[in-house]
MOPAC internal coordinates of N, CA, C and O (Angstrom, degrees):
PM7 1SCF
backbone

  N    0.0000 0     0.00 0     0.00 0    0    0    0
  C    1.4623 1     0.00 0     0.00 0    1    0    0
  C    1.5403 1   110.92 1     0.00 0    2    1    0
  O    1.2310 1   127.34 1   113.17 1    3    2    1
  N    1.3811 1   103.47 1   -66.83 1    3    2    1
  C    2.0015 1    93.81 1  -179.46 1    5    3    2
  C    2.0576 1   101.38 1   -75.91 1    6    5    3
  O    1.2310 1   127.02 1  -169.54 1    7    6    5
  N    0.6326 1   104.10 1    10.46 1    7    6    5
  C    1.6521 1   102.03 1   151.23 1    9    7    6
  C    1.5032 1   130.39 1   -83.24 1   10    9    7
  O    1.2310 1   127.61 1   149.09 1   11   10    9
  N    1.3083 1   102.95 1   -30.91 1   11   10    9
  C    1.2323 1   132.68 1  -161.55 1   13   11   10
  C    1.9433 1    83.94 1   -82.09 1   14   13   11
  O    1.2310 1   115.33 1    99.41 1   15   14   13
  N    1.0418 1   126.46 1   -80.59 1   15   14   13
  C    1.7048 1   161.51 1   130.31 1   17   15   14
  C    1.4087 1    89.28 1    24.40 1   18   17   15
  O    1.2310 1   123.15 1   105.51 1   19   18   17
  N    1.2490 1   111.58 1   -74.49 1   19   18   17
  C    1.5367 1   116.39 1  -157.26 1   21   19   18
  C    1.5399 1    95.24 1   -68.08 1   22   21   19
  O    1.2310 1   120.63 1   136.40 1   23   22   21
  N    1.3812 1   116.39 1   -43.60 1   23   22   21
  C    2.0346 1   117.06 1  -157.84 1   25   23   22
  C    1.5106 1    84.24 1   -44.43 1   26   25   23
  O    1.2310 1   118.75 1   120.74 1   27   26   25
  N    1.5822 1   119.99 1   -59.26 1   27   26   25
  C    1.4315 1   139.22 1  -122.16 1   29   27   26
  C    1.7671 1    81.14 1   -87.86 1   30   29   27
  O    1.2310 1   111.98 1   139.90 1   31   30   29
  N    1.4220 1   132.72 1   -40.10 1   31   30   29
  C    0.8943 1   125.50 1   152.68 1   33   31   30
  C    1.9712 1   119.39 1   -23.16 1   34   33   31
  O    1.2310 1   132.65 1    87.41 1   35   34   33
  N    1.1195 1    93.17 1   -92.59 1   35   34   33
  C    1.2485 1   113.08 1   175.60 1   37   35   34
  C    1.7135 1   121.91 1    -7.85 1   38   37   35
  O    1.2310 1   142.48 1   101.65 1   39   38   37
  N    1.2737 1    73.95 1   -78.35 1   39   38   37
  C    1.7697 1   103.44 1  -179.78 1   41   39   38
  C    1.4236 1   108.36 1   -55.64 1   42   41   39
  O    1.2310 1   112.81 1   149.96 1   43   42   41
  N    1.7310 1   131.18 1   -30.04 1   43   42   41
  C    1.3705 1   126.08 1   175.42 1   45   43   42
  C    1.5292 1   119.30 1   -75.88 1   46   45   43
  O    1.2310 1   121.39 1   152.51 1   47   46   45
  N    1.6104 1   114.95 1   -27.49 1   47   46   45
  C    0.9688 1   131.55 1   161.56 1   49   47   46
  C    1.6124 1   126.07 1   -49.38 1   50   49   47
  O    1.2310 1   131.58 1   110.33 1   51   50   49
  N    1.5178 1    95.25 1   -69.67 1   51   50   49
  C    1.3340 1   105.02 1  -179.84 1   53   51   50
  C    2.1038 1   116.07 1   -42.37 1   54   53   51
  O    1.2310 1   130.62 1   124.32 1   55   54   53
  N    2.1249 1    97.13 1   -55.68 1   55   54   53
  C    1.2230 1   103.72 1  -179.89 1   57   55   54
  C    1.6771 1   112.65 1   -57.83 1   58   57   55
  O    1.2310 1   120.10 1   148.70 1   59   58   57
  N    1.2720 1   117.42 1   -31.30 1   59   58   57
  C    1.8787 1   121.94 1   174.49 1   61   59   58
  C    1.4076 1    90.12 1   -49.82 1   62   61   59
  O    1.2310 1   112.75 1   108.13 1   63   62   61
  N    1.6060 1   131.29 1   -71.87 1   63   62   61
  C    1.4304 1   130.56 1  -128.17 1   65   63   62
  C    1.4703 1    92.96 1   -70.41 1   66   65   63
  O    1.2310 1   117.73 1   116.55 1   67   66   65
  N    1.8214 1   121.92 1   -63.45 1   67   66   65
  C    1.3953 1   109.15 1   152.64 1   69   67   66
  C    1.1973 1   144.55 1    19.91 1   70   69   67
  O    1.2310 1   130.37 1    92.50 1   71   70   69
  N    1.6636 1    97.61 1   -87.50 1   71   70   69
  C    1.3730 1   112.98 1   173.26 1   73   71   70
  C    1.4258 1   137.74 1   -47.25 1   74   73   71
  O    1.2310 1   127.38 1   143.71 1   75   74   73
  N    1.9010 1   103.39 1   -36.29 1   75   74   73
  C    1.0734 1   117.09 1   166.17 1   77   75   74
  C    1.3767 1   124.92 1   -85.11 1   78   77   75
  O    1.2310 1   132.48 1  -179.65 1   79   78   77
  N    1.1442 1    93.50 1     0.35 1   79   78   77
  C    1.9798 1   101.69 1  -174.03 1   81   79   78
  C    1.8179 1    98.95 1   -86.46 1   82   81   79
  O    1.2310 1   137.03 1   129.28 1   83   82   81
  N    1.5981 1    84.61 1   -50.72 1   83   82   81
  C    2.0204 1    81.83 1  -178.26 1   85   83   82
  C    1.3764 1   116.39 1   -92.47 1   86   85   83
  O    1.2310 1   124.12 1  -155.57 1   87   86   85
  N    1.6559 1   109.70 1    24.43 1   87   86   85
  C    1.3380 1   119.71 1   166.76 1   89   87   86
  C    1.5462 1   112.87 1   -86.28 1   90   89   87
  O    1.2310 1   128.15 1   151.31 1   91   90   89
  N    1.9142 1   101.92 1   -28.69 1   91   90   89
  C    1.7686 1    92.06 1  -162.97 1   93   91   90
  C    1.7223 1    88.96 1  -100.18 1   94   93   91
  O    1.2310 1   127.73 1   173.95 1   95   94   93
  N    1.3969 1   102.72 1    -6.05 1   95   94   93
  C    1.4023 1    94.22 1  -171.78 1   97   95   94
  C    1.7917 1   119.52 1   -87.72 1   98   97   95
  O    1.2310 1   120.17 1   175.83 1   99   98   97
  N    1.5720 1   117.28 1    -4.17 1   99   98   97
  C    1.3902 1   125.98 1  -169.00 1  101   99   98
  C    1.7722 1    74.29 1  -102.51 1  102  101   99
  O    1.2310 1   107.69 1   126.01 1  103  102  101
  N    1.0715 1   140.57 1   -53.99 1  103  102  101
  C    1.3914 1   137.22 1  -168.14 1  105  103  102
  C    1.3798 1   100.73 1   -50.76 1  106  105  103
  O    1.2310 1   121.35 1   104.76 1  107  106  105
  N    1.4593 1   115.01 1   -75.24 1  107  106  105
  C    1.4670 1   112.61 1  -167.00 1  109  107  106
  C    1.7842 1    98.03 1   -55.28 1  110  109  107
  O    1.2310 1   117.29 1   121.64 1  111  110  109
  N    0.8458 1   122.75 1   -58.36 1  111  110  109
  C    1.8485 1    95.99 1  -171.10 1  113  111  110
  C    0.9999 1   114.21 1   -71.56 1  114  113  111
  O    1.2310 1   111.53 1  -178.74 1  115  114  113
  N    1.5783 1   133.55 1     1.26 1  115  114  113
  C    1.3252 1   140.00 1   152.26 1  117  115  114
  C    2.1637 1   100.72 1   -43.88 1  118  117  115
  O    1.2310 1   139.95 1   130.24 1  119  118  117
  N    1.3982 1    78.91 1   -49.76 1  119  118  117
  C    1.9151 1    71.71 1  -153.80 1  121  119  118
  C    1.6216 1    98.28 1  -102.44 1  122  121  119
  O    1.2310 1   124.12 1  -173.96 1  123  122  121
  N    1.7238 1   109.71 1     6.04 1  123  122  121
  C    1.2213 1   100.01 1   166.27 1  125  123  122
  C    1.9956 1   110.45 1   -87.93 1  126  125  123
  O    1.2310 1   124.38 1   176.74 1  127  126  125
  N    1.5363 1   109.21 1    -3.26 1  127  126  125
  C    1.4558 1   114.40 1   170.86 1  129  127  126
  C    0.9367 1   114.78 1   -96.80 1  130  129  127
  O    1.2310 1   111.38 1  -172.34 1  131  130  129
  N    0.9300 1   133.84 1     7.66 1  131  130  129
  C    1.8564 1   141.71 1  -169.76 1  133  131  130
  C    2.1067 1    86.37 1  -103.54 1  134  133  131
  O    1.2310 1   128.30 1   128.19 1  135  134  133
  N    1.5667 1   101.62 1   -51.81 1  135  134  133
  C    1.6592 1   101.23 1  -172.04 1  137  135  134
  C    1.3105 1   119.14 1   -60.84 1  138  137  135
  O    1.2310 1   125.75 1   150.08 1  139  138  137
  N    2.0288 1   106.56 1   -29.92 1  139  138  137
  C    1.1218 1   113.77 1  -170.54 1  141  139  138
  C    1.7290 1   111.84 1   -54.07 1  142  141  139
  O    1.2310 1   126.74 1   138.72 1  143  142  141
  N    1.8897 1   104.65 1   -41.28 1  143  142  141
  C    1.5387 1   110.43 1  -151.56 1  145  143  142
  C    1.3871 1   108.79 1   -73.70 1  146  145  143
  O    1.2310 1   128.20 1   147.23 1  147  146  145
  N    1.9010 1   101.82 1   -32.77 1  147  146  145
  C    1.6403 1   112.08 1   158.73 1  149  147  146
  C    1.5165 1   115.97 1   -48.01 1  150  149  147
  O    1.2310 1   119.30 1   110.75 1  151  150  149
  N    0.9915 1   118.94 1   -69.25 1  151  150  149
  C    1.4468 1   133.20 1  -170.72 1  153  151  150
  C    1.5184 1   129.75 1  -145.30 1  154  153  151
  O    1.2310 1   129.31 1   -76.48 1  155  154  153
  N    1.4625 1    99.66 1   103.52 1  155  154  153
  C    1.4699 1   113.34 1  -149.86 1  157  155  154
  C    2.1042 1   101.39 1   -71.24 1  158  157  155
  O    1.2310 1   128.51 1   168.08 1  159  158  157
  N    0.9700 1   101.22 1   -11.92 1  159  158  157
  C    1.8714 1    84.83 1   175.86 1  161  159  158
  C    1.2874 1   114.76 1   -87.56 1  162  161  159
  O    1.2310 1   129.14 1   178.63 1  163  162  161
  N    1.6304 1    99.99 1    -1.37 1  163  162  161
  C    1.9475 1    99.76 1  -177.33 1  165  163  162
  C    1.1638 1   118.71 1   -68.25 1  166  165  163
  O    1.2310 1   114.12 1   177.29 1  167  166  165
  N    1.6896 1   128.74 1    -2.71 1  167  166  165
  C    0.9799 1   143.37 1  -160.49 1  169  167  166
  C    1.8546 1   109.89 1   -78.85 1  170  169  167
  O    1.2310 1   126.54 1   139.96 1  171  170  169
  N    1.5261 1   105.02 1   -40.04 1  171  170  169
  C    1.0151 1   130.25 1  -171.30 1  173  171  170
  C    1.4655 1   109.55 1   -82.00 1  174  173  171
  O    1.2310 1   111.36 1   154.59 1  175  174  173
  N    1.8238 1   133.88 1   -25.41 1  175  174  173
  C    1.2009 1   131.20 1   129.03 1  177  175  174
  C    1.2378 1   138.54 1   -39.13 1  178  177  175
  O    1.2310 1   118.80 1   163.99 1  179  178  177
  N    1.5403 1   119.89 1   -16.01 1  179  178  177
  C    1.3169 1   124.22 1  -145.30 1  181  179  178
  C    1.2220 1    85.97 1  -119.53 1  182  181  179
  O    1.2310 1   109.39 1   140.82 1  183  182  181
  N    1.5687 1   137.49 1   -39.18 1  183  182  181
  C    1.5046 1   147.39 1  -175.97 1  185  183  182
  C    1.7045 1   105.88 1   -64.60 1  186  185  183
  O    1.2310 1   129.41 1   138.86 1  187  186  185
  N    1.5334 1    99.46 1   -41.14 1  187  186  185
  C    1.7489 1    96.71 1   179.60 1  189  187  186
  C    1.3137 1   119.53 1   -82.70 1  190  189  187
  O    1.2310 1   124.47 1   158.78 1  191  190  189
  N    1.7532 1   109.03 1   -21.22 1  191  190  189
  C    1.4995 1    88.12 1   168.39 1  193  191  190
  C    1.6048 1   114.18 1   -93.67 1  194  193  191
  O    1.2310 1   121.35 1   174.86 1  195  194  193
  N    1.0238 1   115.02 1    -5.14 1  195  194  193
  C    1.6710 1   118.97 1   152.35 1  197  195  194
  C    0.9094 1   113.74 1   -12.53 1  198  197  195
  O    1.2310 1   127.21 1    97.13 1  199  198  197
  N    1.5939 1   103.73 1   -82.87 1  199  198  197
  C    1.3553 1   138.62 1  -157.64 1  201  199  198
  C    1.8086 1   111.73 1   -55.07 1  202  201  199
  O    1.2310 1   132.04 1   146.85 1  203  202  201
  N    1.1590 1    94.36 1   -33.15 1  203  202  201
  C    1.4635 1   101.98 1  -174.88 1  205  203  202
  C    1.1771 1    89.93 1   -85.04 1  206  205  203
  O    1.2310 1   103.06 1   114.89 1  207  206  205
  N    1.5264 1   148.70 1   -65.11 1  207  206  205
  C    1.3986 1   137.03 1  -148.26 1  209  207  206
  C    1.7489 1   113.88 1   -48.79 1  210  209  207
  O    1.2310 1   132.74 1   153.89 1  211  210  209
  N    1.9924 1    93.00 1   -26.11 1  211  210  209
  C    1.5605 1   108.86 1  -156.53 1  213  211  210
  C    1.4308 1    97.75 1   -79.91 1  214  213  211
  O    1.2310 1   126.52 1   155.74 1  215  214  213
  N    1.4997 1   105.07 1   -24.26 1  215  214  213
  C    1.4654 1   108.02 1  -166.96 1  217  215  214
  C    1.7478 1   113.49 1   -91.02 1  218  217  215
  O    1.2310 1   122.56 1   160.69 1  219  218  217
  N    1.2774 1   112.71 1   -19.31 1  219  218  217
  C    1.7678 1   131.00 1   170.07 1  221  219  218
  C    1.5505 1    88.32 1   -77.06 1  222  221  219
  O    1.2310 1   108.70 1   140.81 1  223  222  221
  N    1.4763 1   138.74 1   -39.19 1  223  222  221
  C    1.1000 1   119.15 1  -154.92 1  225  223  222
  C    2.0176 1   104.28 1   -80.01 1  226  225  223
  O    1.2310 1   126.91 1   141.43 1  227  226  225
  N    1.6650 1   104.32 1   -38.57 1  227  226  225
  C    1.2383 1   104.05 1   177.57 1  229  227  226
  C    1.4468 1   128.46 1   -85.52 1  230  229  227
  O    1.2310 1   120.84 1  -171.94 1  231  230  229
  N    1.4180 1   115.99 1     8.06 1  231  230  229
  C    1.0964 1   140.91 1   164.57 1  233  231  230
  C    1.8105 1    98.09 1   -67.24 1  234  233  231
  O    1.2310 1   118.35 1   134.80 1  235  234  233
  N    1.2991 1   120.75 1   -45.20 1  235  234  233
  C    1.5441 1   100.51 1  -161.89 1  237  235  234
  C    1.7506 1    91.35 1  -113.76 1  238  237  235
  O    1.2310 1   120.10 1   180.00 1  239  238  237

């Protein structure tokens, strides 16, 4: 039973963290396409700090 408890645990967690991951991530290229139409090399700013957010994120 609390095996059962904990999976279901688990799994709500995991799908939350998700959610918020491809929450900041449809936003930020939301407003990293808004920068693009202004100014198309901003794109290439926006990829490197990506990269880092992705890399702070798998850090924890």
């Amino acid at each position: 039973m609390w095996k059962w408890i904990r999976s279901f645990l688990q799994a709500v967690i995991v799908f939350i963290s998700c959610t918020i991951i491809f929450y900041f991530a449809i936003q930020s290229f939301h407003h990293q396409y808004e920068s693009y139409v202004d100014d198309p090399f901003e794109h290439v700013k926006w990829l490197k700090t990506w990269h880092e957010k992705v890399r702070t994120i798998r850090l924890f």
